[in-house]
C-alpha positions as semicolon CSV with decimal commas, in nm:
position;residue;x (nm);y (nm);z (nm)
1;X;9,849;-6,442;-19,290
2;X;9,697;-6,635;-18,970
3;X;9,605;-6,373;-18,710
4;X;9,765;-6,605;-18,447
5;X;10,079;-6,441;-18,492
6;X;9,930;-6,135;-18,411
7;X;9,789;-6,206;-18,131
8;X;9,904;-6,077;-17,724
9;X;10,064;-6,346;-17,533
10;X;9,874;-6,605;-17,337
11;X;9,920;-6,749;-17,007
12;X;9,638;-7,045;-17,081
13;X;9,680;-7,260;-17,414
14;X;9,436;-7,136;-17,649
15;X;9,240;-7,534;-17,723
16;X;8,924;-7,675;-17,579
17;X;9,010;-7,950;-17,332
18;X;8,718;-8,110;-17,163
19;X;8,801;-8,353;-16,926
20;X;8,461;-8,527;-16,799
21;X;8,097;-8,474;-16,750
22;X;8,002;-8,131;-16,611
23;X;7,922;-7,989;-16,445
24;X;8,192;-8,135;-16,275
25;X;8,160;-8,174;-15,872
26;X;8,301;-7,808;-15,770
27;X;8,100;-7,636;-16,015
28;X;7,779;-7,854;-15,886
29;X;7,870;-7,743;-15,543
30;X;7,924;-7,406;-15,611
31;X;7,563;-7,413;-15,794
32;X;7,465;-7,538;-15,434
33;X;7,583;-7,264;-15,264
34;X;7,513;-7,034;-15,476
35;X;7,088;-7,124;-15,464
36;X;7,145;-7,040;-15,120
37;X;7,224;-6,678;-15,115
38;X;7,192;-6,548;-15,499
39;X;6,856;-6,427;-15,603
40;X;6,662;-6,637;-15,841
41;X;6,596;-6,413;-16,057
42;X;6,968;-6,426;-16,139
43;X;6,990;-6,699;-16,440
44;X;7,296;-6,809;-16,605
45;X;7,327;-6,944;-16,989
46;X;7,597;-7,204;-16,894
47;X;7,618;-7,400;-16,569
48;X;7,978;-7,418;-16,500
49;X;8,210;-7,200;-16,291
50;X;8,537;-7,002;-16,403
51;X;8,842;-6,998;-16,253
52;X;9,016;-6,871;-16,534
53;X;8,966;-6,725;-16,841
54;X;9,295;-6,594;-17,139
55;X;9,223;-6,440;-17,467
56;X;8,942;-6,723;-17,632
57;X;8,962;-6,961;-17,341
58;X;8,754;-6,992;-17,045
59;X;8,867;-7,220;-16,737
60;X;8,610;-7,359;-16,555
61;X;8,694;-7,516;-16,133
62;X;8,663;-7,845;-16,278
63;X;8,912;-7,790;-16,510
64;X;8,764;-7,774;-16,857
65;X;8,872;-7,483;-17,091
66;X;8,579;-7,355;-17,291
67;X;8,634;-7,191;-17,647
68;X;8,445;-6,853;-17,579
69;X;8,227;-6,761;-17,840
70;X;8,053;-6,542;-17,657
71;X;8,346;-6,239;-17,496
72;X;8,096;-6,184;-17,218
73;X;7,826;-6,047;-17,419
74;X;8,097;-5,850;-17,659
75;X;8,268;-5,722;-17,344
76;X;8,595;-5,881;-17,357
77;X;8,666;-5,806;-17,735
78;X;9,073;-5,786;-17,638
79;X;9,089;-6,072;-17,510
80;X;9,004;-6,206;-17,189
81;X;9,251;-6,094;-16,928
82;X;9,462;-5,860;-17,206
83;X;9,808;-5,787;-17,111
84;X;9,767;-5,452;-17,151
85;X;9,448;-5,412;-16,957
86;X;9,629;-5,616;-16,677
87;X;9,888;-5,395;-16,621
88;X;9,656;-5,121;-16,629
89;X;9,487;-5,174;-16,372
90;X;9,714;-5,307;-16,142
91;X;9,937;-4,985;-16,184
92;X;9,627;-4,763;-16,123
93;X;9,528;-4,976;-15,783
94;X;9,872;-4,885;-15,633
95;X;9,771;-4,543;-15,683
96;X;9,396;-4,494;-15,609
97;X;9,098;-4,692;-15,673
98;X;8,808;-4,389;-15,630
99;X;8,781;-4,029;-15,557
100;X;8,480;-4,024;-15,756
101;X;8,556;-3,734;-16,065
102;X;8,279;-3,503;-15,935
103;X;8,429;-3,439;-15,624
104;X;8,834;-3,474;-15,672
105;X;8,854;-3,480;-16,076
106;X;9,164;-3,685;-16,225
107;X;9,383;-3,731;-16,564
108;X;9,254;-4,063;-16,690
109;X;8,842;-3,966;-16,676
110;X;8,977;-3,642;-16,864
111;X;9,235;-3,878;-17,117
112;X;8,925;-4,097;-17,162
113;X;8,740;-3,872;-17,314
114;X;9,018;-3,685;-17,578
115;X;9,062;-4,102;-17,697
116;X;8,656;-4,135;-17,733
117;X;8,640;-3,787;-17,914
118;X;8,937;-3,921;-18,154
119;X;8,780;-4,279;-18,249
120;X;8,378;-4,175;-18,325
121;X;8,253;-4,100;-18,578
122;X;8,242;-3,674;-18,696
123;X;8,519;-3,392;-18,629
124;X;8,264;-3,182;-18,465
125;X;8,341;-3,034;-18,126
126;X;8,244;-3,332;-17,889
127;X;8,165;-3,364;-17,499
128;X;8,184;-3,708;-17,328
129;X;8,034;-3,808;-16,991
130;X;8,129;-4,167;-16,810
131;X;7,863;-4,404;-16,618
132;X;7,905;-4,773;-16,542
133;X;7,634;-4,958;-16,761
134;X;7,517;-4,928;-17,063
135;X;7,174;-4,854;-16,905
136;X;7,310;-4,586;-16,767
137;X;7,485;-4,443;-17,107
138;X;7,132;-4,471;-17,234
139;X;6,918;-4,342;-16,959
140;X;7,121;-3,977;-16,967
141;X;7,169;-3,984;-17,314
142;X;6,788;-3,956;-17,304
143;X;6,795;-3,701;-16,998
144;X;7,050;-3,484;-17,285
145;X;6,860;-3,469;-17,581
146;X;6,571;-3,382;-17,406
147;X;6,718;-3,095;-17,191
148;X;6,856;-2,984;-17,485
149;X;6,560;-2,966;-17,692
150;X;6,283;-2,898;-17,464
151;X;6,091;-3,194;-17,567
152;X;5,983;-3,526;-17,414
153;X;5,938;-3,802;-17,690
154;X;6,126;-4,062;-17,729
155;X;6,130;-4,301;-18,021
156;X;6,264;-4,649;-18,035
157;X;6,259;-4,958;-18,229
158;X;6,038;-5,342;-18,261
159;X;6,281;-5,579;-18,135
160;X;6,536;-5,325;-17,947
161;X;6,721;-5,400;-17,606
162;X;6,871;-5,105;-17,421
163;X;6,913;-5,177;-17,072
164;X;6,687;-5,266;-16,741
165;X;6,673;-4,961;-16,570
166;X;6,291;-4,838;-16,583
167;X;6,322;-4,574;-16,831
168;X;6,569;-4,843;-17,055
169;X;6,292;-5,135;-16,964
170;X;6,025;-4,929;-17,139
171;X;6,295;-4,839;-17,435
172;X;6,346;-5,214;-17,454
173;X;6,082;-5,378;-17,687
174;X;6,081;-5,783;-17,538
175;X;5,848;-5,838;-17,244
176;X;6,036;-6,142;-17,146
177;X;6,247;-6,178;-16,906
178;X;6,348;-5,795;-16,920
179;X;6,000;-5,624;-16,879
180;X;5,719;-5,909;-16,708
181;X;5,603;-5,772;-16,422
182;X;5,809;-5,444;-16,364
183;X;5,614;-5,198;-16,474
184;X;5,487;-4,915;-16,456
185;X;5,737;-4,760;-16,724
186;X;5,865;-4,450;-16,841
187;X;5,635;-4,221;-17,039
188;X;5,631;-4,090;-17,369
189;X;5,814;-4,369;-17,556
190;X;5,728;-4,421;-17,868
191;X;5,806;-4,802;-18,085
192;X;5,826;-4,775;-18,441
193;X;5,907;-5,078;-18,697
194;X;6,208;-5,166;-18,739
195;X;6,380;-5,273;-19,075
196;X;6,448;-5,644;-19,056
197;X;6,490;-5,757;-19,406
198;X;6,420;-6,152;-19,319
199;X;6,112;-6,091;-19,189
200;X;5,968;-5,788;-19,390
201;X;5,606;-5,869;-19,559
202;X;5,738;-5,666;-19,860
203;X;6,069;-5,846;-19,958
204;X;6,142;-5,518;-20,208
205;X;6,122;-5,306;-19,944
206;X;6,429;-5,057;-19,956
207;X;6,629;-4,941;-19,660
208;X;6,500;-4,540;-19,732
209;X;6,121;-4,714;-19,754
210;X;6,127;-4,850;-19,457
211;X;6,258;-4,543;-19,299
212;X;6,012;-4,343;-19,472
213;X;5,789;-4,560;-19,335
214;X;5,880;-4,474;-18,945
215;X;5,914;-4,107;-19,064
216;X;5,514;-4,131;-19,120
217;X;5,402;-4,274;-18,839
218;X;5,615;-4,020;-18,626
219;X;5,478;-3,749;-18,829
220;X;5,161;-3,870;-18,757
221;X;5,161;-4,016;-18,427
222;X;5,394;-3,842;-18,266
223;X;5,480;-3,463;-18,445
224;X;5,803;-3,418;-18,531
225;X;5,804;-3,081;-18,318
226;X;5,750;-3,316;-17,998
227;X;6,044;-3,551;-18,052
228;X;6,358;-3,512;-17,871
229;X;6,528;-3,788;-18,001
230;X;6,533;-4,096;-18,207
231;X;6,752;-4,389;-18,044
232;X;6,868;-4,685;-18,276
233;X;7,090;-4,975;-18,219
234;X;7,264;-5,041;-18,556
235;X;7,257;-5,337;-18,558
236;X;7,037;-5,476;-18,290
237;X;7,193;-5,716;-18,023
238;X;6,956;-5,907;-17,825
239;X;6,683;-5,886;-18,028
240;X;6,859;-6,066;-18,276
241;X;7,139;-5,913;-18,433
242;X;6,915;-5,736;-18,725
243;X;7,101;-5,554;-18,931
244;X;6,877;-5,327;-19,101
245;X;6,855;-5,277;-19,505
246;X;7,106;-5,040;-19,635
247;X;7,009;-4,685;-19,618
248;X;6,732;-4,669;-19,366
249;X;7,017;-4,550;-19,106
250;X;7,169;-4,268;-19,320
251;X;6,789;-4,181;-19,413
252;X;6,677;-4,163;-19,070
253;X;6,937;-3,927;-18,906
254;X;6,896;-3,693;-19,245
255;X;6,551;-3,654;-19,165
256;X;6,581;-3,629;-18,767
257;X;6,896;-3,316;-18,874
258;X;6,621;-3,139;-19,043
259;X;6,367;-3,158;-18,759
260;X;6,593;-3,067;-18,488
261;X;6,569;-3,421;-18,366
262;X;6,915;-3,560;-18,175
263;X;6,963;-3,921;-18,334
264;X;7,144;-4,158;-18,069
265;X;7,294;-4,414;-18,162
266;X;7,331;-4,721;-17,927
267;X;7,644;-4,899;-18,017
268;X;7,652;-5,064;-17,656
269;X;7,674;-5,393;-17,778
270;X;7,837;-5,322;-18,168
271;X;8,105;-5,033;-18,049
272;X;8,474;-5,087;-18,037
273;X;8,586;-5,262;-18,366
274;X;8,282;-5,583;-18,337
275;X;8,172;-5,497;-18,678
276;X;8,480;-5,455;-18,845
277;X;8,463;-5,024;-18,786
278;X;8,514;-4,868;-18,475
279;X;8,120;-4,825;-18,518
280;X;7,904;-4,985;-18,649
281;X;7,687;-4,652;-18,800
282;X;8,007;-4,623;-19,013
283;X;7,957;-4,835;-19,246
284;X;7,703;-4,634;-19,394
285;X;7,870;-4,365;-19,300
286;X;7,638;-4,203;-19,025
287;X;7,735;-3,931;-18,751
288;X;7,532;-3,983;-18,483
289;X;7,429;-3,641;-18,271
290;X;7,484;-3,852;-17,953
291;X;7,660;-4,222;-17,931
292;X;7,636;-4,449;-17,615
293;X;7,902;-4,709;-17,525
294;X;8,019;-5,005;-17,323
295;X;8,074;-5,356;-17,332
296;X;8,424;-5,401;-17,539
297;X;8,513;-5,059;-17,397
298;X;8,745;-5,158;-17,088
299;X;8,825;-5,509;-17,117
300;X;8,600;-5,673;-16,952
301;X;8,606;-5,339;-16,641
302;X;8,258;-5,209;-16,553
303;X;8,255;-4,851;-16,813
304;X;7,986;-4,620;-17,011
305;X;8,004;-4,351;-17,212
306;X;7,826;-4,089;-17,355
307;X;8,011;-3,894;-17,652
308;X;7,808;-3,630;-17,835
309;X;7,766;-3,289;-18,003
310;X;7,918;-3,030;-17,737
311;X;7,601;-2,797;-17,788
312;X;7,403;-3,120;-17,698
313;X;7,552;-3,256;-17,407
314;X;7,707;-2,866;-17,258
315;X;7,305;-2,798;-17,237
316;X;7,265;-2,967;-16,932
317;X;7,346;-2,740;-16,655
318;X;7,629;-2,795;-16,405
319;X;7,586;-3,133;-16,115
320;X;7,295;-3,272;-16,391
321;X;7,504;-3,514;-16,521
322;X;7,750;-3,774;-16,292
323;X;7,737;-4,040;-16,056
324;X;7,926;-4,193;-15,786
325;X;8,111;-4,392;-15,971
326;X;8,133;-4,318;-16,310
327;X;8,428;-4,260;-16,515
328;X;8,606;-4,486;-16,170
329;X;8,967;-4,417;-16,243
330;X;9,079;-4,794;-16,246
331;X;8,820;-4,858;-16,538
332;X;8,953;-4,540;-16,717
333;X;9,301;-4,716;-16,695
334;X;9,165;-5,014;-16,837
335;X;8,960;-4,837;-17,125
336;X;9,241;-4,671;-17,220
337;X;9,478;-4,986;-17,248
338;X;9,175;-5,160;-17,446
339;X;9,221;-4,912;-17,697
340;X;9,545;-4,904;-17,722
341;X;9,558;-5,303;-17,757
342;X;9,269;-5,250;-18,030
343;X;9,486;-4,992;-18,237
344;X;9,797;-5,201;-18,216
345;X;9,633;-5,565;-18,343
346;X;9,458;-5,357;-18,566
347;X;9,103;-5,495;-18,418
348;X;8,878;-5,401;-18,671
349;X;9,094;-5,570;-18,917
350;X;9,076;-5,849;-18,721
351;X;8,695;-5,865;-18,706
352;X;8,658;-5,808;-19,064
353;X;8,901;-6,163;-19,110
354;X;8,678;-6,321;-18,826
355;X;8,393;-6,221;-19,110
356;X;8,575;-6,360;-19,417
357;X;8,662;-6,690;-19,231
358;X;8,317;-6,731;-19,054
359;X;8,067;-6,664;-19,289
360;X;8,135;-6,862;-19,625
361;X;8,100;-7,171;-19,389
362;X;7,827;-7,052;-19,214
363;X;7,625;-6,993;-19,538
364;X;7,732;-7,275;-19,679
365;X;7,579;-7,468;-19,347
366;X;7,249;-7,293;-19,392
367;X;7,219;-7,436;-19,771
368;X;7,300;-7,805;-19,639
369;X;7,037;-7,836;-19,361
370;X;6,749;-7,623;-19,458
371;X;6,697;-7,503;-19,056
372;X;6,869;-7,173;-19,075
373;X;6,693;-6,851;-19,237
374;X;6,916;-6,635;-19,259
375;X;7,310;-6,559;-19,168
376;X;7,353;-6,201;-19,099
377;X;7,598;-5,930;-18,902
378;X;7,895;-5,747;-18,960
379;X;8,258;-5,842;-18,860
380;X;8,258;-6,017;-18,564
381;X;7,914;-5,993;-18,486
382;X;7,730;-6,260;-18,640
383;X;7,393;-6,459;-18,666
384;X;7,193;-6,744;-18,735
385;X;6,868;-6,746;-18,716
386;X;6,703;-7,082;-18,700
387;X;6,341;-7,162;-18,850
388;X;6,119;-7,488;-18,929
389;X;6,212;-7,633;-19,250
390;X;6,097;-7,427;-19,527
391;X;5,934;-7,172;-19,359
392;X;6,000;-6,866;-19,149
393;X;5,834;-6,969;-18,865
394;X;6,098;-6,960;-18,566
395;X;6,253;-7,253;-18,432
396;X;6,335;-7,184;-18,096
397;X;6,376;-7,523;-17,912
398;X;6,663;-7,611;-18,198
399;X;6,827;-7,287;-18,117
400;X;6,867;-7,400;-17,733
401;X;6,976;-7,767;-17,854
402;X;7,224;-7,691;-18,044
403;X;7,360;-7,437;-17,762
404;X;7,361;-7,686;-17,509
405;X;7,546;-7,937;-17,776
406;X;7,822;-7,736;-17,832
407;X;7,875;-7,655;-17,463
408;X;7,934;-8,007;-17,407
409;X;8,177;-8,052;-17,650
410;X;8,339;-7,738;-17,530
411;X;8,220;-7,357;-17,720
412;X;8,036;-7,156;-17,502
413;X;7,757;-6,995;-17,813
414;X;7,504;-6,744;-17,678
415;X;7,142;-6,739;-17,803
416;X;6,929;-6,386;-17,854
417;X;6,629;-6,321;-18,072
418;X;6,279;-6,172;-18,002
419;X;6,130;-6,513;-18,081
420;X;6,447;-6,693;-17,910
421;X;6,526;-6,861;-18,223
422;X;6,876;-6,690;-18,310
423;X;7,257;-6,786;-18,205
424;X;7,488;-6,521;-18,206
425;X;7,834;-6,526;-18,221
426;X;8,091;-6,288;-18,034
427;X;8,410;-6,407;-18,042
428;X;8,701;-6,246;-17,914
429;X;8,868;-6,033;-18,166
430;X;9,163;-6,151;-18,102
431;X;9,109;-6,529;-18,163
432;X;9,337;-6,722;-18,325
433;X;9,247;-6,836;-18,669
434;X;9,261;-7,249;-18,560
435;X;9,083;-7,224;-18,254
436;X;8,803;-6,999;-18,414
437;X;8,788;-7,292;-18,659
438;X;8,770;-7,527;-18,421
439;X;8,472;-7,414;-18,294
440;X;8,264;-7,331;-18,625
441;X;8,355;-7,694;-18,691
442;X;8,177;-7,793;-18,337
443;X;7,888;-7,575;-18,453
444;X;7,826;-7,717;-18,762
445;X;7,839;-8,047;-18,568
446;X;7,586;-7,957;-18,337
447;X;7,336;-7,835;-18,609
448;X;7,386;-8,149;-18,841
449;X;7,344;-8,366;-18,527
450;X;6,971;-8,181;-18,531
451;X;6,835;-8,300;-18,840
């Protein structure tokens, strides 16, 4: 059954239309004005400027609509602009827009929570706390496990992203842009290898192995005694969508269980049916100690969470956790309408069809030209990671060409990767089945028109 039937109603006609060169004149003068006044440090992937944006389609001032392959870094999984979400919000603005929960507490923050303790992973008593970033998620899911444990090391992973805040910059393993010239950072992190299967020096390498193998070196290195927590995107986002070899997540949280160690799971960027689950640690079946959470929770409305073990997160003591703005009732509104559009379109079905529609092609692509290494993700969170001809060695300058190629014929892609070499694809969840073809078939243009 096409999954265009399924889908919410639109108010913009789900095709790419582009109508001229861009960027077109308002979009160049809006680039003028914005070199002017926004900080340089600033960058944006594509040089065009929205005026509109409805389920897979983005609107630029100029008038071109954009296929979006890229949900605003996995934040609008619904659908931009979801009915749902809409209404939401604009219901909870005619009633208040802030109070801020730690001085004049509300339903929705409260709501919120019972929904996130429902939909992750475990039937253990849970907690939940709200922030705005993922950052932040990160940053006091880090303060948690190490009130609650007493200890201060913190282990993360080669090739993880986790935020920009100074405790997440020194979390985050790529120097480049996120880390050059910011430092000092946090103390007492500790980076362990991660299990990439492309790139592993020992192709037989297992999934438990390579666990076994950070195990060691924390042993070792660390002490197991010292460690407060071990924190783990499954499947890592911007350093390239690795998804690591089966069973070196299930093998890592047994071990960190035995040691007393709270294992967090980042699903920041792979939460909130992207990988065909709710989570993404579900597929193999994980329960995390501690989750963090954003992106494709709210629709595209700024929202964190923290949802853990209620020992864990009921350690802290009273006014240690909060912020002025977290849990803001308008994006509680909106979470809680993305959810509810997610259980009634059946969103991780949908992803898992995104995967079944997406990938055959996409392999099928990497036998015919030779420049891609490896296709990888889960659901709709997928990869390719482009190398020189038959080698390994990362091709990074054919990643960014074929990026800018299919922006002109009109898909927005986004790239990631530690060595910049890897296109990642987030579409909307709800996408209709011709328009998501429409764009593979602009992809595969792009990387034929390299060779």
């Amino acid at each position: 059954m096409s999954t265009q039937a399924l889908s919410p109603a639109y108010r913009l006609e789900q095709k790419r239309s582009i109508n001229g060169t861009f960027p077109g004149p308002r979009s160049t003068e809006l680039n003028a004005r914005r070199a002017a006044v926004v900080a340089k440090g600033v960058a944006s992937s594509v040089p065009v400027y929205v005026s509109d944006a409805d389920g897979g389609i983005i609107r630029d001032v100029d008038g071109n609509s954009f296929i979006d392959l890229g949900s605003g870094i996995a934040v609008t999984s619904v659908g931009a602009s979801d009915p749902a979400v809409v209404d939401a919000v604009k219901q909870q603005v005619e009633h208040f827009t802030h109070t801020c929960f730690m001085v004049t507490p509300y339903e929705g923050y409260i709501a919120l929570a019972e929904k996130l303790h429902e939909v992750t992973p475990g039937d253990h008593e849970k907690r939940t706390v709200l922030f705005n970033s993922g950052a932040e998620a990160v940053e006091n899911a880090i303060k948690i496990a190490r009130s609650a444990t007493g200890r201060d090391a913190v282990v993360a992973f080669d090739h993880a992203y986790h935020g920009r805040t100074n405790l997440t910059m020194a979390l985050t393993a790529k120097a480049m842009p996120y880390k050059t010239g910011f430092g000092p950072f946090a103390s007492e992190i500790y980076r362990m290898p991660m299990s990439y299967p492309f790139r592993e020096e020992n192709a037989e390498l297992t999934g438990a192995e390579a666990a076994d193998r950070v195990i060691l070196a924390i042993e070792k290195q660390i002490g197991a005694d010292q460690t407060a927590a071990i924190l783990i995107e499954p499947i890592q986002g911007e350093g390239g969508f690795i998804v690591p070899a089966e069973g070196f997540l299930p093998r890592l949280a047994e071990w960190a269980k035995s040691k007393g160690i709270v294992f967090i799971a980042d699903e920041v960027q792979s939460g909130f049916c992207r990988t065909g689950e709710w989570f993404a640690v579900q597929h193999e079946g994980v329960i995390p100690d501690i989750m963090t959470m954003a992106k494709g929770i709210a629709g595209g409305m700024p929202l964190s969470a923290v949802t853990g073990r209620a020992e864990l997160l009921d350690a802290v003591h009273a006014g240690g956790l909060g912020g002025t703005y977290g849990g803001n009732p308008v994006a509680c509104a909106a979470a809680l309408a993305a959810i509810e559009t997610m259980e009634a379109f059946d969103l991780s079905g949908r992803a898992r069809r995104i995967e079944e529609l997406a990938v055959p092609r996409l392999q099928q692509l990497a036998e015919d030209t030779g420049v891609i290494g490896e296709v990888r993700g889960r659901g709709a969170m997928l990869a390719l990671e482009f190398v020189k001809p038959g080698t390994k060695n990362p091709d990074a300058d054919i990643t960014k060409a074929i990026a800018a190629a299919c922006l002109a014929e009109g898909v927005i892609i986004l790239t990631c990767g530690t060595y910049g070499n890897v296109v990642r694809l987030l579409p909307p969840l709800v996408i209709g089945e011709e328009l998501l073809s429409d764009a593979l078939d602009v992809l595969e243009a792009a990387v034929r028109a390299q060779l």
